[in-house]
C-alpha positions as CSV (number, residue, x, y, z in Angstrom):
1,X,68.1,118.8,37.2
2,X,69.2,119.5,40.8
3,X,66.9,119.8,43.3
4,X,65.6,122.7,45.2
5,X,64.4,122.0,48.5
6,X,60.6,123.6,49.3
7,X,60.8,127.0,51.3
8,X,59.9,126.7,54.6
9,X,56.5,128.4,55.6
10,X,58.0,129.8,59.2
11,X,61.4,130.4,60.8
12,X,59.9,128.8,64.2
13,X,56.9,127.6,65.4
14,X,56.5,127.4,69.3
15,X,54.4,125.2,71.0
16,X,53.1,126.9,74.4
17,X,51.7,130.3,74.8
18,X,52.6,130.4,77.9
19,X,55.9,131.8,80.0
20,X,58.8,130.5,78.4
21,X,57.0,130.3,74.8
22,X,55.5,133.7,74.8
23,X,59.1,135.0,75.7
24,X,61.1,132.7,72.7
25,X,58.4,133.8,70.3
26,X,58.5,137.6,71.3
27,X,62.6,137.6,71.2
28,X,62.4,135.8,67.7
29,X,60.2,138.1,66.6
30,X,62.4,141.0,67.0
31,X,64.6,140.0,64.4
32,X,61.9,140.1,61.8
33,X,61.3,136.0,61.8
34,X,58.0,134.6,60.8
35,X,57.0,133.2,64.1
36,X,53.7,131.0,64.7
37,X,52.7,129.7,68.3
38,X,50.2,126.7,68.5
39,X,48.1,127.0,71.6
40,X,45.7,124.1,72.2
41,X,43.4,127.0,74.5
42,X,40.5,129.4,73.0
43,X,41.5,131.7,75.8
44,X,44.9,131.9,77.1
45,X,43.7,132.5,80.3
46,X,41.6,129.5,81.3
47,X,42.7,126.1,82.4
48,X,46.0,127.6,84.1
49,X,49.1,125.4,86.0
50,X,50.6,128.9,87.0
51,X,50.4,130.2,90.6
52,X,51.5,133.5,88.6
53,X,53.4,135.1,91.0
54,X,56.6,136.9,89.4
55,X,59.8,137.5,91.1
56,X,61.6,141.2,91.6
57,X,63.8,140.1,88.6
58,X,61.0,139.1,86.4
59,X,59.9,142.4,86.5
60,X,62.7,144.8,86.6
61,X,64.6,142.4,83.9
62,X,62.5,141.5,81.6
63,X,59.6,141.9,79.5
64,X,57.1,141.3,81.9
65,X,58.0,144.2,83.3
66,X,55.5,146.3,80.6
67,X,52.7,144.6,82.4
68,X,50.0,147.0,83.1
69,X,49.4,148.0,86.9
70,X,46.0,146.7,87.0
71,X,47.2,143.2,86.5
72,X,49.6,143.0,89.3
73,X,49.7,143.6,93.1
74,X,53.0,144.3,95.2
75,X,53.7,141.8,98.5
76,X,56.9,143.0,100.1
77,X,56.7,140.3,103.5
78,X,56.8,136.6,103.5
79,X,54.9,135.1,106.7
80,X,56.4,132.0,106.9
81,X,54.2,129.1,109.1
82,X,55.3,125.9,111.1
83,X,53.4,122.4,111.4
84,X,51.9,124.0,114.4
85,X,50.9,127.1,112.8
86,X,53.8,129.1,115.0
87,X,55.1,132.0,112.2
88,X,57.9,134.2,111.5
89,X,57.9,137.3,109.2
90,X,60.4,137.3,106.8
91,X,61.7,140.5,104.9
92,X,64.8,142.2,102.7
93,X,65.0,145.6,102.3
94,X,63.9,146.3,98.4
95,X,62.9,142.7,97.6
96,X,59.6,141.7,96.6
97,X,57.0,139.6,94.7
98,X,54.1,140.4,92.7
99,X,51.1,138.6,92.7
100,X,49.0,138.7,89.8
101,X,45.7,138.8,87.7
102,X,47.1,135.9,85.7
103,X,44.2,135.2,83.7
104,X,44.4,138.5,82.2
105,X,47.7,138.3,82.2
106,X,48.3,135.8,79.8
107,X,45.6,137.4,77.8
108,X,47.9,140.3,77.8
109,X,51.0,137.9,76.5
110,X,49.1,137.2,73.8
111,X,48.3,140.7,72.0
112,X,51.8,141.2,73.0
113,X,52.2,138.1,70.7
114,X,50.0,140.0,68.0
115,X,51.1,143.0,68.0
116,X,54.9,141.8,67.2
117,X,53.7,140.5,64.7
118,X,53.7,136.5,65.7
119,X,51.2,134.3,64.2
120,X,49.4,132.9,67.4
121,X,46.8,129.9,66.6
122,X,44.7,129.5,69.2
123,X,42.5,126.7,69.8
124,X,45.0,124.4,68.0
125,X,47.5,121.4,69.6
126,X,50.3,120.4,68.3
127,X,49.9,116.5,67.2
128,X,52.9,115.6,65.4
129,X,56.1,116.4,63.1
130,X,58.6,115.2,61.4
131,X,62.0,115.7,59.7
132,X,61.7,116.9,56.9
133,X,65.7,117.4,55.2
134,X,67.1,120.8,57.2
135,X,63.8,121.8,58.5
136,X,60.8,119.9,60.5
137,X,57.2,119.3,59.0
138,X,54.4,120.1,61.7
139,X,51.7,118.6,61.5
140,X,48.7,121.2,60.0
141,X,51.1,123.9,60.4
142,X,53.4,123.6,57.4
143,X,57.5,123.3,57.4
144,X,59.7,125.4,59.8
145,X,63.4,125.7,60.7
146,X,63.2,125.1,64.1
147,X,60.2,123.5,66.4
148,X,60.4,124.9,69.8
149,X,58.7,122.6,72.6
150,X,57.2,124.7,75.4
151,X,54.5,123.0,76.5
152,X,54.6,121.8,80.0
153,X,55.5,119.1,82.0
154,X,53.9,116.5,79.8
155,X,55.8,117.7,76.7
156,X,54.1,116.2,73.2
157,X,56.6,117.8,71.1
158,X,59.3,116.2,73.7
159,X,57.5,112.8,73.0
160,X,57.2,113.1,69.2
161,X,60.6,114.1,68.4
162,X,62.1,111.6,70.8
163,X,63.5,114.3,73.3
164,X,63.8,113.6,77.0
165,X,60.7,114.0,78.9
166,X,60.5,115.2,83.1
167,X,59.6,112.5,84.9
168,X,60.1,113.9,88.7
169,X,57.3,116.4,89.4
170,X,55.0,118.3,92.1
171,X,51.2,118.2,92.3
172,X,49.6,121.1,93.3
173,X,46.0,122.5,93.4
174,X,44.9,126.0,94.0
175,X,41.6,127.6,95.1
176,X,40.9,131.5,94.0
177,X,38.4,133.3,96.3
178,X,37.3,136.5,93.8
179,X,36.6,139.7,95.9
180,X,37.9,138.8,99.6
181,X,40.8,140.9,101.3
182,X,43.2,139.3,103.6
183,X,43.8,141.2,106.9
184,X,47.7,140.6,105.8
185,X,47.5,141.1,102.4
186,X,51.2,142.8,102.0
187,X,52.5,139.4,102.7
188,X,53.0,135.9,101.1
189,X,51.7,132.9,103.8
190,X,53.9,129.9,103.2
191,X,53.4,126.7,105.5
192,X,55.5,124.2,105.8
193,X,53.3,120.5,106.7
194,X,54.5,117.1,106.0
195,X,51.0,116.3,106.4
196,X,49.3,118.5,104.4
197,X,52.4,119.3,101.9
198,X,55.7,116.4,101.8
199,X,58.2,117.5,99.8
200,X,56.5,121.2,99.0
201,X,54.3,123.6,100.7
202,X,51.1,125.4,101.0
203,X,50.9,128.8,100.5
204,X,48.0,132.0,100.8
205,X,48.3,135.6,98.6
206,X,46.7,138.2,97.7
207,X,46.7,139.0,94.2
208,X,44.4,142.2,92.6
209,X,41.4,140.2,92.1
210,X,41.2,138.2,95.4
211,X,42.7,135.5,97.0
212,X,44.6,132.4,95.7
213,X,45.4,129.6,98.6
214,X,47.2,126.5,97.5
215,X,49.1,123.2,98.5
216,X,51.8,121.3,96.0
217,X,53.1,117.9,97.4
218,X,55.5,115.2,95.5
219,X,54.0,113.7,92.8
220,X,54.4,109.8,92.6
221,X,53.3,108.3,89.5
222,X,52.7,104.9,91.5
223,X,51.3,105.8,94.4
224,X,49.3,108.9,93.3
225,X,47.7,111.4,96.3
226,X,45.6,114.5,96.0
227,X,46.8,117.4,97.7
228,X,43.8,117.4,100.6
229,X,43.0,121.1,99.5
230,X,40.4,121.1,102.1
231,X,41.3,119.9,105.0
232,X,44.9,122.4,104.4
233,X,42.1,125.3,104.0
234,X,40.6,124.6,107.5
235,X,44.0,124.1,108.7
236,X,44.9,127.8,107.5
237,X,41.7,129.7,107.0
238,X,41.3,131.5,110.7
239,X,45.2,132.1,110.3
240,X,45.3,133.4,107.8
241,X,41.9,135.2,108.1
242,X,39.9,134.1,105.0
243,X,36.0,134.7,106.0
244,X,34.7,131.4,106.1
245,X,31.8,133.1,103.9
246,X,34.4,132.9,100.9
247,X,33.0,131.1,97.9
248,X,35.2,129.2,96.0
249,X,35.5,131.1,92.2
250,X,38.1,128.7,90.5
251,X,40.5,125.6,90.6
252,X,44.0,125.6,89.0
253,X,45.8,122.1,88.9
254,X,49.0,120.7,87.4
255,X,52.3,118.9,87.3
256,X,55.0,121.5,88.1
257,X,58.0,120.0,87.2
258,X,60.7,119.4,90.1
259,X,63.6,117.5,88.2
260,X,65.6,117.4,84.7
261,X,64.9,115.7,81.3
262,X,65.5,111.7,81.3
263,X,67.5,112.8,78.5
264,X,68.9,115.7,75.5
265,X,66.4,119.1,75.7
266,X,67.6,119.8,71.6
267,X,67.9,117.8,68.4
268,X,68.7,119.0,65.0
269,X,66.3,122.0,64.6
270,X,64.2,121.4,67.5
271,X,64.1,122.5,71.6
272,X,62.2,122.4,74.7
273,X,62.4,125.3,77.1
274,X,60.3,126.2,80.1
275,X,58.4,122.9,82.2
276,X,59.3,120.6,79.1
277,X,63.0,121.7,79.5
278,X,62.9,121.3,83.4
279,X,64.3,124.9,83.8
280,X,62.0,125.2,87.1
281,X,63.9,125.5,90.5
282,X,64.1,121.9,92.0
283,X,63.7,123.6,95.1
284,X,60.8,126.6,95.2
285,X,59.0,125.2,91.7
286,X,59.7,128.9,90.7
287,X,59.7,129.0,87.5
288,X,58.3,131.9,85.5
289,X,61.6,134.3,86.0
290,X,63.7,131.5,85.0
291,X,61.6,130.0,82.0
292,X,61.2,133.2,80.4
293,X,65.0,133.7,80.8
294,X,65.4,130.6,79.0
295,X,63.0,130.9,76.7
296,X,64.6,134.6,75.4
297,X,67.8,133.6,75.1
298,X,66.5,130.4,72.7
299,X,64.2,132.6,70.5
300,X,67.4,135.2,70.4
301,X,69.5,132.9,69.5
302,X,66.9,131.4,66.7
303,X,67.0,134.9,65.9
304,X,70.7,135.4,65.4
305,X,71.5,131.7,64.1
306,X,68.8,133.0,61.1
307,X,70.6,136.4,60.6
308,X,73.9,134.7,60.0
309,X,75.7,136.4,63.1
310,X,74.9,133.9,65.4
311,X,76.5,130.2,66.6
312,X,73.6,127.4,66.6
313,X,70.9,128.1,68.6
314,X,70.3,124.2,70.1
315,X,74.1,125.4,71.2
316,X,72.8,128.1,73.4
317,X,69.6,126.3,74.5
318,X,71.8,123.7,76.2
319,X,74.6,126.2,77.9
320,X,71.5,128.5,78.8
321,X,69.3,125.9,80.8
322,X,69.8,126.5,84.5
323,X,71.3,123.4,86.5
324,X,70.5,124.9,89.9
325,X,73.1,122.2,91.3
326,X,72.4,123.4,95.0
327,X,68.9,123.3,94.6
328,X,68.9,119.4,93.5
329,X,70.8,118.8,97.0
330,X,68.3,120.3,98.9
331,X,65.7,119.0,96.7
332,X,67.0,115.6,97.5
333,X,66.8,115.9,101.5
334,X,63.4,117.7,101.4
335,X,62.2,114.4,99.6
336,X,64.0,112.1,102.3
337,X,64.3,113.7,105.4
338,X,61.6,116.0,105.7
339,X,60.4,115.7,109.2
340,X,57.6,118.5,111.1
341,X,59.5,118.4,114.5
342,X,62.7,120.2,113.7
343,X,60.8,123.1,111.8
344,X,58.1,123.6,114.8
345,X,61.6,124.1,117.1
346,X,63.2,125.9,115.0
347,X,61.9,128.0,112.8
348,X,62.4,131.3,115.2
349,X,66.1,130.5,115.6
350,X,68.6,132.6,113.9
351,X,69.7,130.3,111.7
352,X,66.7,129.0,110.3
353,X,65.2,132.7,110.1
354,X,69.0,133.0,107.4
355,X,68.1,130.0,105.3
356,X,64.8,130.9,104.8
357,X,65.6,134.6,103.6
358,X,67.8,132.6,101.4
359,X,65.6,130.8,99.9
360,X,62.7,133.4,99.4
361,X,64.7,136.7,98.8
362,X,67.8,135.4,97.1
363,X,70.3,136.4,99.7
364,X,74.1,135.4,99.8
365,X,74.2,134.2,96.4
366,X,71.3,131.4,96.7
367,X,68.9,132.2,93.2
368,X,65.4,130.9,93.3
C-alpha cells in the first residue's frame, strides 16, 4: 500500500516577531497560508535590541508606513559631533527619519499579525527541528513546509539546522529618559569617539515618549568591552541638553550584527532573514528598512512558491539578501584605521560635510 505522507499543520512558521519576521509572516499571509510565529517574549515590546528608528523608505515603502501617528515622531536634521564635541548640521531637502515609540510599536506588529490572520505564540522559543521528508518537524509546533529563522544575531534555528551563523557584530546599549524634551529635538545627535565608540558611534533622539541616548562599539568575542554608557552620557549630556535631573526609565542592549553568515542563509525548506541573515548595513547597523525588505520578499515568495506560480523561495531569499559591497569596504577601514584626529580637523570641510550626507541621507547612489 503506498504511502501517504502526513499533512503538514502550517505552510510556515517564523521564528522572530520582530522586523524582518513580522514582515515574512504578514506577506505570507496575504496569499491565504497558515502562518504561525514563535516568539520567546509575553510582550513584544519588552527586552528590545532595536534603536527603532525607521528610515524615509521604511515608511513611504512599506508596511510600516500604516503605523499610527502617536507611535512615531518626525527628525528632519542630523547634528553630527567630533571627538571634541565641535558639530555640523546635516540636512537633504525632503529626507528624514522617524523616531519611534517602539515598544508600542512592536505591540502594534503583532495585532497586525492577528488580524491577518497569523497564528502568533507568544511566550514560546523555538528549541529544535528536524527534517522530516519535504517538510521540517518543529519542535512543539507540529510539521511545516518551510521554517523561517528570524531571530537575531544569535540565530537558534541558524544553529539547529546547521545554517551559517554572524559571527562579526556591534555591542550597543541604550538609555530611555521617559518625559524629557531636548532643546534640539528635530534632530538626530550622532558622535563620532574612538574612545567612547571604535568602530560605531553614539548617538541622542527624540522619540514621542522621551529620549533614547546610546553608544554601539565592535564587539570582540575575546576581548569583550562594555560600551561606558556613562561616562559617553557625561561626555554628551550638557551638549546635547539632557537635564541632569533625567531619571533613567529603561536599558536596551544587544548584538547588532555588522558582517555576513560564516556560511549558506537557506537549506531545503528553511531560511534566515533579518540579523540571522546579516541583511544589516555593515556600515550604519541600519537595519529595520532593509530586514523588512528582505523579510517580504521571502514570505512572498513562500507565498507564490505555495500557489504554484512562483520559482523556489530559498531561490529568492539568496538573490534578495543585500551584499552592501561598498559598505563592507568602509566597514573594514572604520575597524582599522579609525583615528579621532582627522574627524576633529575635518569634519567642517566640504568634503567631509559630502560623505556624511552620504551616508545618513542616501545621496549619490550610497543606500544605508
Amino acid at each position: 500500500m503506498p504511502h501517504t505522507p502526513p499533512a503538514n499543520d502550517y505552510d510556515v512558521v517564523i521564528v522572530g516577531a520582530s522586523f524582518a519576521g513580522a514582515a515574512c509572516a504578514l506577506a505570507a499571509a496575504q496569499y491565504g497560508l497558515r502562518v504561525c510565529v514563535l516568539e520567546r517574549k509575553t510582550d513584544p515590546g519588552e527586552r528590545l535590541h532595536t534603536t527603532g528608528i525607521v528610515v524615509k523608505e521604511a515608511m513611504e515603502q512599506t508596511w510600516l508606513g500604516r503605523m499610527p501617528d502617536h507611535l512615531v515622531q518626525r527628525v528632519a536634521r542630523v547634528r553630527l559631533y567630533a571627538p571634541n564635541l565641535h558639530n555640523v548640521l546635516l540636512t537633504a531637502p525632503g529626507y528624514y527619519f522617524l523616531t519611534t515609540d517602539t515598544p508600542n510599536l512592536m505591540r502594534w506588529l503583532a495585532s497586525e499579525l492577528r488580524a491577518s490572520g497569523v497564528d502568533l505564540r507568544l511566550q514560546q522559543s523555538f528549541t529544535d527541528a528536524c527534517r522530516d521528508g519535504d517538510a521540517w518537524q518543529v519542535e512543539g509546533v507540529g510539521r511545516t513546509a518551510y521554517l523561517v529563522g528570524a531571530d537575531g544575531a544569535r540565530s537558534r534555528v541558524a544553529q539547529r539546522t546547521g545554517l551559517g551563523q554572524v559571527r562579526d557584530n556591534l555591542y550597543g546599549v541604550e538609555r530611555e529618559f521617559a518625559g524629557v524634551q531636548l532643546p534640539e529635538g528635530d534632530a538626530l545627535h550622532c558622535f563620532v569617539s574612538r574612545r567612547f565608540a571604535p568602530g560605531y558611534i553614539g548617538w541622542a533622539a527624540q522619540n514621542p515618549t522621551g529620549v533614547q541616548v546610546g553608544l554601539a562599539l565592535r564587539h570582540d568575542p575575546a576581548h569583550a568591552r562594555a560600551p561606558d554608557i556613562e561616562g559617553f552620557l557625561e561626555h554628551v549630556r550638557d551638549v546635547v541638553g539632557l537635564p541632569h535631573s533625567a531619571q533613567v526609565a529603561g536599558t536596551r542592549a544587544g548584538l547588532v550584527p555588522c558582517g555576513l553568515p560564516d556560511g549558506p542563509i537557506t537549506a531545503p525548506g528553511v531560511i534566515l532573514t533579518g540579523d540571522a541573515a546579516g541583511v544589516v548595513s555593515p556600515l550604519s547597523a541600519g537595519g529595520i528598512h532593509s530586514s523588512w525588505r528582505h523579510g517580504w520578499a521571502v514570505g512572498d515568495a513562500i507565498g507564490l512558491h505555495r500557489r504554484g506560480t512562483g520559482p523556489a523561495a530559498e531561490q529568492v531569499a539568496r538573490q534578495a539578501a543585500p551584499t552592501f559591497h561598498r559598505k563592507r569596504m568602509l566597514r573594514w577601514a572604520m575597524d582599522h584605521l579609525q583615528r579621532d584626529w582627522p574627524v576633529d580637523a575635518l569634519l567642517r570641510t566640504g568634503p567631509m560635510r559630502r560623505l556624511a550626507e552620504q551616508i545618513y541621507f542616501h545621496r549619490r547612489g550610497v543606500r544605508m
